[in-house]
C-alpha positions in Angstrom: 19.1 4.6 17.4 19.9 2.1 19.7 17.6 -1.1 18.8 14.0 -1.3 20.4 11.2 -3.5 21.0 8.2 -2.3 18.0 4.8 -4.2 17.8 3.2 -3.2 14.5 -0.3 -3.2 14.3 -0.9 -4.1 10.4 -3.8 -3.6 8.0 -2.8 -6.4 5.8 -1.5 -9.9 5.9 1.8 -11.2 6.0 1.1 -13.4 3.2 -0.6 -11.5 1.2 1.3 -11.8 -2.6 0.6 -8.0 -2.7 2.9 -6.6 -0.1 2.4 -2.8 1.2 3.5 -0.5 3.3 2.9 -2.5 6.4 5.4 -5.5 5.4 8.1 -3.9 3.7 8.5 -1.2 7.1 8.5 -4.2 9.3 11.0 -5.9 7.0 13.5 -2.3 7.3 12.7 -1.8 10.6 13.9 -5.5 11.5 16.8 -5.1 9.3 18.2 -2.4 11.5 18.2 -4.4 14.5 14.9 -3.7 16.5 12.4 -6.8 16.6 9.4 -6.5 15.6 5.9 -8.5 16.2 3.9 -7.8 13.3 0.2 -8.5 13.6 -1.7 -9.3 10.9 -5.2 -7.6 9.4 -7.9 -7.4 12.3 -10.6 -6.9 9.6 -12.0 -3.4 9.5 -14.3 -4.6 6.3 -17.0 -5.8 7.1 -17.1 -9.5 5.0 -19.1 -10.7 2.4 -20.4 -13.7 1.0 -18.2 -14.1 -1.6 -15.7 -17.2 -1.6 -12.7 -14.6 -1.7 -13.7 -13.6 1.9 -14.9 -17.2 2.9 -12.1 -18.7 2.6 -10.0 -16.0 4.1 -11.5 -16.6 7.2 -11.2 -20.3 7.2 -7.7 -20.0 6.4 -7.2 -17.0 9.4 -8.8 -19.4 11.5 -6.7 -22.2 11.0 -3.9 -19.4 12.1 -5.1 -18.4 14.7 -4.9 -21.7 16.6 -0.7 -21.3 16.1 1.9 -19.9 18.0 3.4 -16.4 16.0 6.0 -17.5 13.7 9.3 -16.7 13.4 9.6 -15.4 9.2 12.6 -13.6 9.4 15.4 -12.3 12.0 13.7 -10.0 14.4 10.7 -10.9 12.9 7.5 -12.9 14.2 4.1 -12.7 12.7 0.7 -13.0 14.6 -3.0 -14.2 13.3 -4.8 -13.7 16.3 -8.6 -14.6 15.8 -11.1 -11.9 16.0 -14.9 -11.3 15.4 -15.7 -9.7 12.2 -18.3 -6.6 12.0 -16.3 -3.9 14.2 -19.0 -1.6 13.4 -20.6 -2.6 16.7 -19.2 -1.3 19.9 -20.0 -5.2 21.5 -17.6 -6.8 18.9 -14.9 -4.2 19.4 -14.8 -4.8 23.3 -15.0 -9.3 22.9 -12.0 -8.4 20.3 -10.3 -6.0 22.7 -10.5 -8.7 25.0 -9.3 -11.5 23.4 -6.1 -9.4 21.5 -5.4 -7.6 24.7 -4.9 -11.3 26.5 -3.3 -13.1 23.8 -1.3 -10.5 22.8 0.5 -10.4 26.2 1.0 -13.7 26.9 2.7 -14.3 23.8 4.7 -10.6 23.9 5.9 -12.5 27.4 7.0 -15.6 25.7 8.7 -14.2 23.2 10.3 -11.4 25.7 9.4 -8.9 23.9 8.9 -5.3 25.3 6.3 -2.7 24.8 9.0 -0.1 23.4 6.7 1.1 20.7 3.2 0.7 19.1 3.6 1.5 15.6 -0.2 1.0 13.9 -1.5 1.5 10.5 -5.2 0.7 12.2 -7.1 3.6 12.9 -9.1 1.1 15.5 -6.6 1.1 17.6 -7.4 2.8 20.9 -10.8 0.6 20.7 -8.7 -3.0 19.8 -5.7 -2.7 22.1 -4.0 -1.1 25.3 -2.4 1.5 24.0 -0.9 2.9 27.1 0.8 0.2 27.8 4.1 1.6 25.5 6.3 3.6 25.4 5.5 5.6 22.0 2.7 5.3 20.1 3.0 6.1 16.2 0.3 5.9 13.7 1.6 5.3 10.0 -1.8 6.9 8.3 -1.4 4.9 4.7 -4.6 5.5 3.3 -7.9 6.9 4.1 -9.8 3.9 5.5 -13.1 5.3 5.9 -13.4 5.6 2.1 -13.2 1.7 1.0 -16.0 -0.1 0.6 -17.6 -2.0 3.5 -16.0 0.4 6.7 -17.4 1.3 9.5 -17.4 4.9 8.6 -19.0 6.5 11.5 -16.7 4.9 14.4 -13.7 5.1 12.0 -14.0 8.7 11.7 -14.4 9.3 15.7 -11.5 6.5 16.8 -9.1 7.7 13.9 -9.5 11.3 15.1 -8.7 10.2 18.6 -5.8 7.9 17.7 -4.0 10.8 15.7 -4.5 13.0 19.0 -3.1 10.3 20.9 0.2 9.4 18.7 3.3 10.6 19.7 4.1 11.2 16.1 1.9 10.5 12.6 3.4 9.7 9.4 1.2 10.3 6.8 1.5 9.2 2.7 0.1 11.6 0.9 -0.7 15.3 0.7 -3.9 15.3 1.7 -4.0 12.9 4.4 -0.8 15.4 5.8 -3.5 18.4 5.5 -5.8 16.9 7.5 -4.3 14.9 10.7 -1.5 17.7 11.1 -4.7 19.8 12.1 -5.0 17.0 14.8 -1.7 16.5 15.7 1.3 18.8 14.8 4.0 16.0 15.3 2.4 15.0 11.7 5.1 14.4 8.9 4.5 13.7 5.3 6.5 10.4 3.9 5.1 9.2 0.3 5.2 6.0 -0.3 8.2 4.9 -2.0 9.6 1.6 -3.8 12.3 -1.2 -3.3 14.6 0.2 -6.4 17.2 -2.7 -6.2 14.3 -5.1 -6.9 12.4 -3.2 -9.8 15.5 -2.1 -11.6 15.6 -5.6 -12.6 13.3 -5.2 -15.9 16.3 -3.2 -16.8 18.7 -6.0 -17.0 19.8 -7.7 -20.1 19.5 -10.8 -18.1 15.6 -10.4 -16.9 12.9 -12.5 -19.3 9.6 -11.3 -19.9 7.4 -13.7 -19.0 5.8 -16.0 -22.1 2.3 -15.4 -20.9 3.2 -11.5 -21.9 5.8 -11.9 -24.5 3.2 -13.9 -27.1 0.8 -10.7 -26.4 1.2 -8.3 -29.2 3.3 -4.8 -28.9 2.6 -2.5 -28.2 1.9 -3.2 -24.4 0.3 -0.9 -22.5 0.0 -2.0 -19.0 -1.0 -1.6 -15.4 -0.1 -3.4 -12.0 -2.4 -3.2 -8.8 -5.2 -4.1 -7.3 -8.2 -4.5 -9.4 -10.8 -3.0 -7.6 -14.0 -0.9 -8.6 -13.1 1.7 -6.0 -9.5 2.2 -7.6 -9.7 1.3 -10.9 -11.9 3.1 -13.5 -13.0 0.5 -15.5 -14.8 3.2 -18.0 -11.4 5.0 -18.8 -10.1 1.5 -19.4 -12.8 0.7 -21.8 -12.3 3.9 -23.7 -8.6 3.1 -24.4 -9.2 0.0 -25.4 -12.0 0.9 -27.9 -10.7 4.0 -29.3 -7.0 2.6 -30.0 -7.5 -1.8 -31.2 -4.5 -1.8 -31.8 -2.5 -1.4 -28.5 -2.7 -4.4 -26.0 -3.8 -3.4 -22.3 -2.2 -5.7 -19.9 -3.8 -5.7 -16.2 -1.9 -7.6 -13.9 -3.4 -8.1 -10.6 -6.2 -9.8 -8.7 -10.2 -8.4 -9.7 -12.1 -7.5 -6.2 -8.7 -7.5 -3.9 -10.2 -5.1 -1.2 -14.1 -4.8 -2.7 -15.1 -8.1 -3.4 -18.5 -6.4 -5.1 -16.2 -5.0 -7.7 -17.6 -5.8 -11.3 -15.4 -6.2 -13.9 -17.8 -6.7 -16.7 -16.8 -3.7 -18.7 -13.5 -4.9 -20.0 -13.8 -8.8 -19.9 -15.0 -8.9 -23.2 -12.9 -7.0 -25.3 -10.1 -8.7 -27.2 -7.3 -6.7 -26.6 -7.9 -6.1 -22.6 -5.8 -8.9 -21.1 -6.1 -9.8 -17.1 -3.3 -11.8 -16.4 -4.3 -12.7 -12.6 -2.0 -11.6 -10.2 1.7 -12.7 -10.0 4.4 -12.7 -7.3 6.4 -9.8 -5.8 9.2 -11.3 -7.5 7.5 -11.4 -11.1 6.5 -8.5 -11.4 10.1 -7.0 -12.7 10.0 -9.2 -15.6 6.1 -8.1 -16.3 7.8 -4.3 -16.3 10.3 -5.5 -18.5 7.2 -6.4 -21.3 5.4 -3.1 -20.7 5.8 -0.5 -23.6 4.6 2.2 -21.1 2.9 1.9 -17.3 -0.6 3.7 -16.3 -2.3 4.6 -13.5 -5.9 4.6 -14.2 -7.4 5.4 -11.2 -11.0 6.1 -10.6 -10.9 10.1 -8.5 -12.5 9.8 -5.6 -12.4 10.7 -1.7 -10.0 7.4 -1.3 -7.6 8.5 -4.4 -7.6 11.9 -3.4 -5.8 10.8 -0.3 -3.8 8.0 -1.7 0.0 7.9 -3.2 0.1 4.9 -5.5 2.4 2.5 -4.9 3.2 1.6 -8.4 4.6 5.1 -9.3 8.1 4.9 -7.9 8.2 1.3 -9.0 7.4 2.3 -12.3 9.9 4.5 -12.6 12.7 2.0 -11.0 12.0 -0.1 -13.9 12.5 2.6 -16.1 8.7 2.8 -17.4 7.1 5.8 -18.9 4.0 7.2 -16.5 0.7 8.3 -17.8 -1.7 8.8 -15.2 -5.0 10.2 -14.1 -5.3 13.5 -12.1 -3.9 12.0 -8.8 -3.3 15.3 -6.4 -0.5 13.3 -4.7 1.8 13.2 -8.2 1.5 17.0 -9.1 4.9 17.7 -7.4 6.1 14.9 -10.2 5.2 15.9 -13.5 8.7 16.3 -14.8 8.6 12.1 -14.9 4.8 11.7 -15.3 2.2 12.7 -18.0 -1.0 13.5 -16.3 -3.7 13.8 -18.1 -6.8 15.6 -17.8 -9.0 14.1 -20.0 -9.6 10.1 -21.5 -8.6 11.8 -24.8 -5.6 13.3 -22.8 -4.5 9.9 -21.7 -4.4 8.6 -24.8 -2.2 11.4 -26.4 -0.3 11.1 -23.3 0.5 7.3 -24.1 1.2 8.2 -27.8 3.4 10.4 -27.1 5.5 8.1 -24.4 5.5 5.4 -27.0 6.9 7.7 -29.2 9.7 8.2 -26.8 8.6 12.2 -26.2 8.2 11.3 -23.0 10.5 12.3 -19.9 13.9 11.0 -20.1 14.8 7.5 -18.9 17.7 8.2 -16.7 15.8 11.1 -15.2 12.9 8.7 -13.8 15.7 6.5 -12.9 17.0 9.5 -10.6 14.3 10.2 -9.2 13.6 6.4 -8.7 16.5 5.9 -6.4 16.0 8.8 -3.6 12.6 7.2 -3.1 13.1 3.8 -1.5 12.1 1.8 1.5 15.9 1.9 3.2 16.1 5.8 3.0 12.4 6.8 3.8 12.9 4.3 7.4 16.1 6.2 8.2 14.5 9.5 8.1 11.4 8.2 9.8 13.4 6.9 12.6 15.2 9.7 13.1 11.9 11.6 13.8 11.0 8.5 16.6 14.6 9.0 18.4 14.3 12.6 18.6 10.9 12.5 19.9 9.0 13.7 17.3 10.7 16.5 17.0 11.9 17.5 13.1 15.8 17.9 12.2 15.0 20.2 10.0 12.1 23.1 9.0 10.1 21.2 7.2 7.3 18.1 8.0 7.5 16.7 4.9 10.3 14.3 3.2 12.0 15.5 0.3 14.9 13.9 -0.8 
């Protein structure tokens, strides 16, 4: 595809330690030649008083009042200040204002074109001028609506619209693929995948676990994410800690990221739960490298049902053992995952990993490698250049 012009409307940060969807597409997409403005979060959540968000704002603030940066080749990142509470039509149409004008003046400094809109924001027909481009695609990541703090009720309407509107929707999950297709059928299913080059570093000899980790005792049960009430379920944790003393959980991540009312009372005080924090990107192979098997505790609700966790494939690059709740998006993976239907499951489904009955290590690492940001863009992209249309029968990516 010859190289194009792609403003990519973001739900999350730049410089945000966790990196998502949103940054590591921008990152492909710019390492194949087109340039690409990447604007940070607009702030669908509505903010609390909690320092977390505080000083979020103060620090977008101080952004705001710079010129996009260049952090890459064919790649410049945008703060633009906005009004928080979109729930009310009055702050959506000041913010629409005040993107819509800033955004173009610095789209003409830069000389950058309106080739494509590519948006993770289901606000989008309310916060910018869509029709201004030349394509319009909506990556649908995650079902929004469901996290604490949305504006459910214009979500809902504007995300319906925006999937109408697209020329083509790429979608993460199974569920999210049943729904918007119904909307629009230039919907494809894409789950999300990993970086494997940079995860199948806790396989090599070379790779040191960390000595935070390494002075916990084995054997290390652990989990990587966001710590967050609407995610994690803090009960399950509790049970496996309780019913087996002698395993160390490790939870690696920050408490609240995304729901700063989450309350993580129920495992603070228990002496072989051990919250780490978060760490950086670049860590967290050698944190994989100390785990004795990986979970995915996730609480099931509407947002889960629709979700593909990011940690799976990255687990799997480092060569990790899976156990993991009931998550609808993994059922197509149980030859490399235990999923367990029950706390008691869960814990027989970590026994049995740590006593390697598990799947097979070069068959996780198999799967691992057709699952990664640089093939999942190609086939993406080759859906944009042929204008939405399929190369083959199917609207869903299987390697």
């Amino acid at each position: 595809m010859k190289p194009v012009d792609i403003i990519l409307l973001s739900t999350a940060d730049w410089d945000n330690p966790f990196w998502t969807n949103k940054q590591h597409v921008a990152v492909q997409l710019a390492d194949r030649g087109h340039r690409v403005f990447y604007i940070d979060s607009l702030g669908l959540r509505r903010p609390s008083a909690s320092s977390q968000d505080l000083g979020r704002m103060a620090s977008r603030l101080k952004k705001a009042l710079k010129a996009p940066r260049k952090v890459r080749e064919n790649l410049w990142v945008w703060s633009p200040v906005v009004l928080p509470f979109q729930g009310y039509p009055a702050v959506r149409y000041l913010n629409k204002l005040l993107i819509s004008c800033w955004l173009n003046f610095w789209l003409f400094r830069l000389r950058i074109n309106k080739d494509l809109l590519w948006t993770y924001n289901p606000l989008t027909t309310r916060l910018i001028n869509y029709k201004g481009y030349n394509k319009l695609i909506y990556h649908c990541v995650d079902e929004i609506k469901a996290q604490p703090g949305m504006p459910v009720e214009i979500l809902e309407k504007t995300e319906q619209e925006l999937v109408e509107l697209s020329d083509i929707v790429f979608v993460t999950a199974p569920k999210l693929f049943e729904t918007r297709k119904e909307w629009n059928p230039k919907t494809y299913y894409f789950p999300n995948v990993a970086d494997f080059d940079h995860f199948s570093k806790a396989l090599d000899s070379t790779t040191e676990i960390p000595s935070d980790l390494i002075n916990i005792s084995s054997p290390r049960i652990g989990f990587i994410g966001a710590i967050s009430g609407y995610k994690v379920d803090f009960n399950l944790l509790r049970f496996v800690a309780e019913s087996r003393p002698d395993w160390s959980l490790i939870l690696i991540g920050k408490v609240g990221e995304g729901d700063p009312w989450t309350n993580s009372e129920l495992l603070t005080n228990l002496p072989n739960v051990h919250l780490l924090g978060p760490r950086s990107y670049k860590e967290l192979p050698n944190y994989l490298k100390g785990f004795d098997v990986a979970l995915l505790p996730n609480m099931l609700n509407e947002y889960t049902e629709s979700m593909f966790p990011m940690k799976f494939f990255e687990y799997l690059a480092a060569g990790k053992a899976v156990i993991s709740v009931e998550l609808p998006a993994l059922q197509d993976f149980q030859n490399v995952v235990y999923i367990a239907k029950s706390p008691i499951d869960f814990i027989k489904g970590i026994k049995l990993s740590l006593d390697g009955l598990g799947s097979e290590l070069e068959e996780r690492l198999n799967i691992a490698r057709k699952y990664t940001y640089k093939t999942r863009t190609e086939e993406m992209m080759k859906i944009v250049n042929n204008d939405g249309r399929c190369l083959s029968n199917e609207n869903s990516y299987s390697p």
